[in-house]
C-alpha positions in Angstrom: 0.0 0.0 0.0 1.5 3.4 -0.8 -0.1 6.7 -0.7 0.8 10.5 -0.2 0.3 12.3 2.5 -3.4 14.8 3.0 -2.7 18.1 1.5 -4.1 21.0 3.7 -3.3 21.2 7.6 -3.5 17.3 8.6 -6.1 17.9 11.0 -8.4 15.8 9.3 -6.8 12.4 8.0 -7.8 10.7 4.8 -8.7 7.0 5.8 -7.6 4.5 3.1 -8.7 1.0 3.3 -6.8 -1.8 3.0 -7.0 -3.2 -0.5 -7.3 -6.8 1.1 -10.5 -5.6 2.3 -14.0 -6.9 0.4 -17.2 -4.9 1.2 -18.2 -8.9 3.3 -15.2 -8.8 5.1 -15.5 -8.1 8.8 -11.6 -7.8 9.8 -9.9 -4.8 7.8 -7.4 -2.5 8.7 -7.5 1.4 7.5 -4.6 3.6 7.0 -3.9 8.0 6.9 -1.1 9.6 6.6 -0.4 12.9 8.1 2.5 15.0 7.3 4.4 13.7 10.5 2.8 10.5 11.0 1.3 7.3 9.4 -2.1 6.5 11.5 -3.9 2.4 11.7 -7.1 1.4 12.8 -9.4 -1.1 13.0 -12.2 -0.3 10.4 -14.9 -2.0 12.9 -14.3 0.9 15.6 -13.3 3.8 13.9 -13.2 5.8 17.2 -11.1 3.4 18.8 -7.2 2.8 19.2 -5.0 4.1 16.6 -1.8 2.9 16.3 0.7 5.6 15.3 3.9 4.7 13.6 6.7 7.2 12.3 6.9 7.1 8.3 10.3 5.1 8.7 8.8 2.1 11.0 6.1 2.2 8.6 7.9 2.0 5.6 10.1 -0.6 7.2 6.9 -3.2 8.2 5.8 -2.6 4.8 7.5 -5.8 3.2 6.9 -7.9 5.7 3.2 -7.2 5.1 2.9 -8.2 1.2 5.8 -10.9 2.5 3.2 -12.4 4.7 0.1 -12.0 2.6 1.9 -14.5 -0.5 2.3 -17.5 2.0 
């Protein structure tokens, strides 16, 4: 998954779902980027937890994710 960041002030973020993700599936994961941080949540509870992960870690995890979806 690769995006750019929102334009404008980052105050709201632009939730991307995961591309894995079929309108039946219950368990997805959404994604936003801000200009300082990358932003994950579950797309069940979008007012829950957010994990937030500094571009770097993010772009590091990144092949371990497509890795993990092949096997």
């Amino acid at each position: 998954m690769s995006f750019k960041p929102n334009s404008g002030d980052g105050t709201v973020p632009e939730w991307i779902k995961s591309s894995y993700s079929g309108a039946d599936t219950p368990s997805c994961v959404e994604v936003a980027a801000t200009p300082e941080t990358i932003l994950v949540r579950d797309s069940k509870n979008p007012n829950g937890p957010r994990l937030t992960l500094a571009p770097t870690t993010w772009a590091t995890f990144l092949p371990y994710a497509s890795d993990a979806s092949e096997g």
